[in-house]
C-alpha positions as a Markdown table, in Angstrom:
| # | Residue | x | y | z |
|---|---|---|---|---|
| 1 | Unk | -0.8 | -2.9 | 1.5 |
| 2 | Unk | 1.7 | -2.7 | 4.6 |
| 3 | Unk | 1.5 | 0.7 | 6.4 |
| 4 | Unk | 4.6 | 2.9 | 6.1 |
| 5 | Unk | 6.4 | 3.7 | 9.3 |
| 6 | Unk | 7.9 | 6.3 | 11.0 |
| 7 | Unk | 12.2 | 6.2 | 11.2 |
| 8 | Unk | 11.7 | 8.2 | 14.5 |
| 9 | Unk | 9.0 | 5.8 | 16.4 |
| 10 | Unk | 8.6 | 3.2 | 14.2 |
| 11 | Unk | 5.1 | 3.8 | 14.8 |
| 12 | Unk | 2.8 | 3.5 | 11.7 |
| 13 | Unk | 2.6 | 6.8 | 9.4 |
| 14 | Unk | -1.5 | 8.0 | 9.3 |
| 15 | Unk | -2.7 | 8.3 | 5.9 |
| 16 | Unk | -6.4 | 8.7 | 4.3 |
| 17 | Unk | -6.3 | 5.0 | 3.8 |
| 18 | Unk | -5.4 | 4.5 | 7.7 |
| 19 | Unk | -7.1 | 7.2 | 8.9 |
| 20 | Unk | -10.3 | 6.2 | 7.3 |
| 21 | Unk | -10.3 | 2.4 | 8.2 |
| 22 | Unk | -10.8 | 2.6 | 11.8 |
| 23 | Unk | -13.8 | 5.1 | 11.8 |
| 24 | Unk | -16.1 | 2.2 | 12.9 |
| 25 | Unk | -13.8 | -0.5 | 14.9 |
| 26 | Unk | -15.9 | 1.3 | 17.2 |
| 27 | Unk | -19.3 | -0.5 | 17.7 |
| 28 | Unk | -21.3 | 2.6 | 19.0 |
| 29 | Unk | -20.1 | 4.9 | 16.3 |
| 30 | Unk | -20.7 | 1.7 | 13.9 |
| 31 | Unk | -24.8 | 1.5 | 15.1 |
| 32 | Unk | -25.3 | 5.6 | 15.0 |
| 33 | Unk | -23.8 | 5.0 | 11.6 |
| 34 | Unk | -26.4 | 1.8 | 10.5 |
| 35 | Unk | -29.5 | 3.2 | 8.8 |
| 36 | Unk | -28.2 | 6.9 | 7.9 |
| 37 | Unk | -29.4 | 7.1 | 4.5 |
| 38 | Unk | -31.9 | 4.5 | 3.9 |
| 39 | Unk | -34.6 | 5.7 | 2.2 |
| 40 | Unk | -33.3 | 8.6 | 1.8 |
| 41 | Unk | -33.4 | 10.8 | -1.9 |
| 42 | Unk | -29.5 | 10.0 | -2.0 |
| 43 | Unk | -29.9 | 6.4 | -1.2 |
| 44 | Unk | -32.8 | 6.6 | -4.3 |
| 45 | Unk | -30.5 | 8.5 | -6.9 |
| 46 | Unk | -27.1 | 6.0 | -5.9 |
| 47 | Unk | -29.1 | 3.1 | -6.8 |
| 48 | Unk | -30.3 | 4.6 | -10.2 |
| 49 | Unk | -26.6 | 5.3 | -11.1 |
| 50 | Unk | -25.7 | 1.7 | -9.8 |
| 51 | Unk | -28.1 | 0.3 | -11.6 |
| 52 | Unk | -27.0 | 2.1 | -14.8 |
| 53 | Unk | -23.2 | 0.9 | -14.0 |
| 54 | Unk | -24.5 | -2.8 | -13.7 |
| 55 | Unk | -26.9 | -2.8 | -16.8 |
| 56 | Unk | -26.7 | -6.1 | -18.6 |
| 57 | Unk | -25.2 | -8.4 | -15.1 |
| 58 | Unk | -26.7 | -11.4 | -15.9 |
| 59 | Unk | -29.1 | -12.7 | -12.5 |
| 60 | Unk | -26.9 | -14.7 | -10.6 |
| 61 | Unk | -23.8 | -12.9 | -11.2 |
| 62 | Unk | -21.5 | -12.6 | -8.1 |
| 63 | Unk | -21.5 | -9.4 | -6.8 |
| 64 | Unk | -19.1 | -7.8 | -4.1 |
| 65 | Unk | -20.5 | -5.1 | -2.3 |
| 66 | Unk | -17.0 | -3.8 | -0.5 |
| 67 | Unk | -17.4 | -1.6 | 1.5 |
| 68 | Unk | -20.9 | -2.7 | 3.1 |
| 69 | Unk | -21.2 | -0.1 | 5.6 |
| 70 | Unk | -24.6 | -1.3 | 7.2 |
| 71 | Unk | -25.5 | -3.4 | 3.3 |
| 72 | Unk | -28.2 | -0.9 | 2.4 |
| 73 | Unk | -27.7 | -1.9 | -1.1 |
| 74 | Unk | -28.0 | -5.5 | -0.2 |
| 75 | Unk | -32.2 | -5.3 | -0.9 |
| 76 | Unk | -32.0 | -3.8 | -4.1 |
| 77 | Unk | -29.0 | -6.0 | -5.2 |
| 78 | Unk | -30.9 | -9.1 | -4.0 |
| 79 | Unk | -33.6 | -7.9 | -6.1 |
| 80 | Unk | -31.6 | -7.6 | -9.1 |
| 81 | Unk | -31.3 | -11.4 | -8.7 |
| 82 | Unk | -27.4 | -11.1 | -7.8 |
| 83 | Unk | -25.4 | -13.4 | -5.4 |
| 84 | Unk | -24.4 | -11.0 | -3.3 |
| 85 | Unk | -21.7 | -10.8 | -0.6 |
| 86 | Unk | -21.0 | -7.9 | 2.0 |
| 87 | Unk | -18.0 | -7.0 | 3.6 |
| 88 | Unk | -16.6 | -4.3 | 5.0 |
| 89 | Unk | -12.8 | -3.7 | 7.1 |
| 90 | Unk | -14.8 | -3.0 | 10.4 |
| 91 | Unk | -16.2 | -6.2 | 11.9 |
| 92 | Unk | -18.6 | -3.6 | 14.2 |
| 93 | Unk | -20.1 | -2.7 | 10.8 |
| 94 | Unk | -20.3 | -6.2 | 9.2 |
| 95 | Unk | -22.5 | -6.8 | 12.1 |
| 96 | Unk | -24.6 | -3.8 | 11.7 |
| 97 | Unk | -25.3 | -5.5 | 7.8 |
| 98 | Unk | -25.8 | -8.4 | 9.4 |
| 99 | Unk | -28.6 | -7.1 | 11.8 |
| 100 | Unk | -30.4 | -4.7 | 9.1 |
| 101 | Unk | -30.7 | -8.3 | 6.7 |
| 102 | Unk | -31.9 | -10.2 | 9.5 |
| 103 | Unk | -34.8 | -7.5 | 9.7 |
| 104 | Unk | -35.6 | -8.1 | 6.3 |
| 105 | Unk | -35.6 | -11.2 | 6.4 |
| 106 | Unk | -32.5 | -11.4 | 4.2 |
| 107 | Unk | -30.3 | -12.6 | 6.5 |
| 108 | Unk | -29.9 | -16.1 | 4.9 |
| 109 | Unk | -29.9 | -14.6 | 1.3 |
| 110 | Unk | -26.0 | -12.9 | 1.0 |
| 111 | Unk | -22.9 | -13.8 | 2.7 |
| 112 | Unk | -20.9 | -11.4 | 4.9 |
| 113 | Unk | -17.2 | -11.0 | 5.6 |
| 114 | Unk | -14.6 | -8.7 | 7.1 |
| 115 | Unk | -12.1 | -7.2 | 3.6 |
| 116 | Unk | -10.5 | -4.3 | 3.6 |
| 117 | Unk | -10.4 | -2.6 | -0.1 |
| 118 | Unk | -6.5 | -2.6 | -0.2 |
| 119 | Unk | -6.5 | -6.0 | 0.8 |
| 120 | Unk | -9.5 | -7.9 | 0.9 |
| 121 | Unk | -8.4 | -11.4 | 1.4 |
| 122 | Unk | -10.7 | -12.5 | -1.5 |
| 123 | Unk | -9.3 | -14.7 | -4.1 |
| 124 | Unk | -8.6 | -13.4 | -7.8 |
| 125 | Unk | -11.7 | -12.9 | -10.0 |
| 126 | Unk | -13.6 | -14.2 | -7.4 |
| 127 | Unk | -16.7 | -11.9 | -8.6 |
| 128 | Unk | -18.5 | -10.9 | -11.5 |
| 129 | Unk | -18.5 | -7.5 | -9.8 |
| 130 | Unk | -17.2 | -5.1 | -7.8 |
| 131 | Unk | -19.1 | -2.4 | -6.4 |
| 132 | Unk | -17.0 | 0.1 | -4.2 |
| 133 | Unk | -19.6 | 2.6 | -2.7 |
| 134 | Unk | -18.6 | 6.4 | -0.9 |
| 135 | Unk | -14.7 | 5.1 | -0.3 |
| 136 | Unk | -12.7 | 6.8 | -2.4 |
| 137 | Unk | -13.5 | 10.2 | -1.9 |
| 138 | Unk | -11.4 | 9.4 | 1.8 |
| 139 | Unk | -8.8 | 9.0 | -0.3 |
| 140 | Unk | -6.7 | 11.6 | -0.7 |
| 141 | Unk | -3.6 | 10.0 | -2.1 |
| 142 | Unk | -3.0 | 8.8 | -5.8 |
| 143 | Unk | -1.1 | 5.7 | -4.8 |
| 144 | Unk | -3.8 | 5.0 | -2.1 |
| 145 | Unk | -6.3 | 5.3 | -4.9 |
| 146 | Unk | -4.6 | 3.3 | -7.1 |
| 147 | Unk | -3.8 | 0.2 | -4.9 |
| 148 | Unk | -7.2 | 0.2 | -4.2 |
| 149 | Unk | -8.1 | 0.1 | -7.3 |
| 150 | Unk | -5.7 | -2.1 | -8.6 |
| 151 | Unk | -6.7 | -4.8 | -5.7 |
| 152 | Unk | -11.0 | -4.1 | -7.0 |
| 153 | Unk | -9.7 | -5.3 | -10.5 |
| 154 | Unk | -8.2 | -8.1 | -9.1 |
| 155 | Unk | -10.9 | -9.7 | -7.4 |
| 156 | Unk | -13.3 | -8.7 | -9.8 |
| 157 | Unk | -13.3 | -11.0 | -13.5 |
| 158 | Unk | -15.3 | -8.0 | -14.7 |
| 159 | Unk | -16.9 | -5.1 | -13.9 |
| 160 | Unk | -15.2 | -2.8 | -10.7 |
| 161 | Unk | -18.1 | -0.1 | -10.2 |
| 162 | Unk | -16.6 | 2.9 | -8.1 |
| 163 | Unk | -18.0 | 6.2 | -6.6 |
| 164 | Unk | -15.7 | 9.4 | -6.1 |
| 165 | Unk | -15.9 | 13.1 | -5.7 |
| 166 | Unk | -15.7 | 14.8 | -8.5 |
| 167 | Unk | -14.9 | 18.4 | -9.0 |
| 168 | Unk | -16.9 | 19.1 | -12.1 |
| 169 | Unk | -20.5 | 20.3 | -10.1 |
| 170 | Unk | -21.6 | 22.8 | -7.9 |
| 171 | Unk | -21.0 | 21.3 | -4.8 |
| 172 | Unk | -17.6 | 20.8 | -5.3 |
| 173 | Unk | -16.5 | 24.2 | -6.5 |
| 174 | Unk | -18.4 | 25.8 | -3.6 |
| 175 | Unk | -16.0 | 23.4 | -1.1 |
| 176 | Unk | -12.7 | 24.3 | -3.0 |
| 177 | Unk | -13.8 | 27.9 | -2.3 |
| 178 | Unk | -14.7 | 27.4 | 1.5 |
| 179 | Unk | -11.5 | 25.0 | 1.9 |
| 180 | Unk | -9.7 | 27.8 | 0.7 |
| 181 | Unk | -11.1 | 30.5 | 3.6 |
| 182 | Unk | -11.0 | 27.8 | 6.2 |
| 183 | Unk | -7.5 | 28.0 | 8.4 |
| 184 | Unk | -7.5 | 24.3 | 8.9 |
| 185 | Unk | -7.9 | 22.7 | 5.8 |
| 186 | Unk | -10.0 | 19.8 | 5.0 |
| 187 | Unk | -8.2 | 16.9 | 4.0 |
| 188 | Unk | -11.7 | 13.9 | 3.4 |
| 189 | Unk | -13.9 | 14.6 | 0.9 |
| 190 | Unk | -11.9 | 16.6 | -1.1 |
| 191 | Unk | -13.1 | 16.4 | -4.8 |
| 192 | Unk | -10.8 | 15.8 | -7.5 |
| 193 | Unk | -10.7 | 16.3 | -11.2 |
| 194 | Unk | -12.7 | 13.4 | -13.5 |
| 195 | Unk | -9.1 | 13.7 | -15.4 |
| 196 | Unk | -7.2 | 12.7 | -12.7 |
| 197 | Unk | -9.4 | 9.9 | -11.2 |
| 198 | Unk | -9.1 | 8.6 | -15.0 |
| 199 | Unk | -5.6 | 8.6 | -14.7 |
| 200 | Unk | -5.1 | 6.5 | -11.6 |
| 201 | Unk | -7.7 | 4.1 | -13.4 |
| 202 | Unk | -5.5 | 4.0 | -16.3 |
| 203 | Unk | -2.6 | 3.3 | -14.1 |
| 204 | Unk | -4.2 | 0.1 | -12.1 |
| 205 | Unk | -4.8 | -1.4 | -15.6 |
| 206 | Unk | -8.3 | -0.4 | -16.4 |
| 207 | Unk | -10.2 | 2.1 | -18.3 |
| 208 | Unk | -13.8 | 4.1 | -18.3 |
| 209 | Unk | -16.7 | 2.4 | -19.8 |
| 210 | Unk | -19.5 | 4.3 | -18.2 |
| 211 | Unk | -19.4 | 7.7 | -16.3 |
| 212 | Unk | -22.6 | 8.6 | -14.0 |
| 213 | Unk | -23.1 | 11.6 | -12.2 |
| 214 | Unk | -25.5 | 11.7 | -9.4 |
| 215 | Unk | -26.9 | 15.0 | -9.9 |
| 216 | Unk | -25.1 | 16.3 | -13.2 |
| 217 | Unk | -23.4 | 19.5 | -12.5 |
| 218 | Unk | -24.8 | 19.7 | -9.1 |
| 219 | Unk | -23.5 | 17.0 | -7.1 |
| 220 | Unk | -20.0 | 16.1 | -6.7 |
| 221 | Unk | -21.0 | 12.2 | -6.3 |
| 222 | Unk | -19.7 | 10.4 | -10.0 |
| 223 | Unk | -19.9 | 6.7 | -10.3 |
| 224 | Unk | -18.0 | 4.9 | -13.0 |
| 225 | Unk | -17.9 | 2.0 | -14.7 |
| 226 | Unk | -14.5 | 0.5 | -14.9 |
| 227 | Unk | -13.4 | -2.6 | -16.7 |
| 228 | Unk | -9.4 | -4.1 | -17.5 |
């Protein structure tokens, strides 16, 4: 997906999909990033809902992991008895994956490669399955969240697993309410109604087989389970 530009500069116009991409070109901000929330209780309750979301993958199915961040799925995947690849859009973070395999010993067991969501680079239905992990919650755009979509079902011959932020919980009412006291509004993370997240599925072509919530009615973190 091209980035728009401005008639007055003819410099490229920031949106969440821009914005978001070049958090960790950075290779500092990428290693203070590696290893955040391994083993952490989140980490624990993502891979129960992922696991849930990829019930019934036969071992040996091709899995995408996209994006990778520092592949802290990448054990549990590989113990699923997946063929796994990482990527990510930051080569700095691909690296980072690269490192925390190697110190498993994994490093020889998955693939790595440099994709951005929008436009990965893979070819179509190159996977089984596509597992898009705390993206599109930077996404504040429907027609960013839709091409990105639309470009997981395309690489994906089946299942295209996504997280979002979800409005239906706790958490997220409470940061609509503190978004609306703040004098500069957030414009990341914002959660958004299941209804409209179904909606921009519906529009790249897919629909809703499975809906997982992280912490039902707590936590704003929904996975779902999308096929075409």
């Amino acid at each position: 997906m091209s980035e728009s530009k401005s008639e007055a500069t003819g410099s490229p116009v920031e949106n969440s999909h821009t914005a978001y991409r070049g958090r960790y070109f950075d290779a500092r901000r990428a290693a203070r990033y590696a290893g955040k929330q391994n083993h952490t209780a989140t980490h624990r309750r993502e891979m129960r809902c992922l696991s849930k979301a990829l019930a019934g993958l036969p071992a040996g199915s091709r899995v995408l992991d996209l994006p990778c961040g520092a592949a802290r799925l990448l054990p549990e995947l590989l113990e699923m008895g997946f063929d796994v690849t990482a990527a990510d859009v930051a080569p700095p973070m691909v690296e980072e994956a690269r490192k925390y395999a190697a110190s498993l010993g994994l490093a020889d067991k998955a693939r790595f490669a440099v994709g951005d969501a929008l436009n990965s680079g893979f070819k179509d239905n190159e996977f089984d399955a596509v597992i898009c992990n705390r993206l599109f919650h930077h996404f504040s755009e429907r027609e960013i969240r839709v091409a990105g979509l639309k470009e997981l079902k395309r690489i994906s011959s089946g299942r295209v697993i996504i997280s979002f932020f979800c409005n239906l919980a706790l958490d997220g009412l409470t940061f609509h309410l503190q978004n609306a006291l703040r004098s500069n509004k957030s414009v990341d993370r914002i959660p958004i109604p299941y209804g409209e997240m179904k909606a921009n599925v519906a529009e790249a072509g897919m629909r809703v087989v499975g809906v997982y919530p992280m912490r039902p009615l707590i936590s704003r973190q929904w996975y779902l389970h999308l096929e075409r």
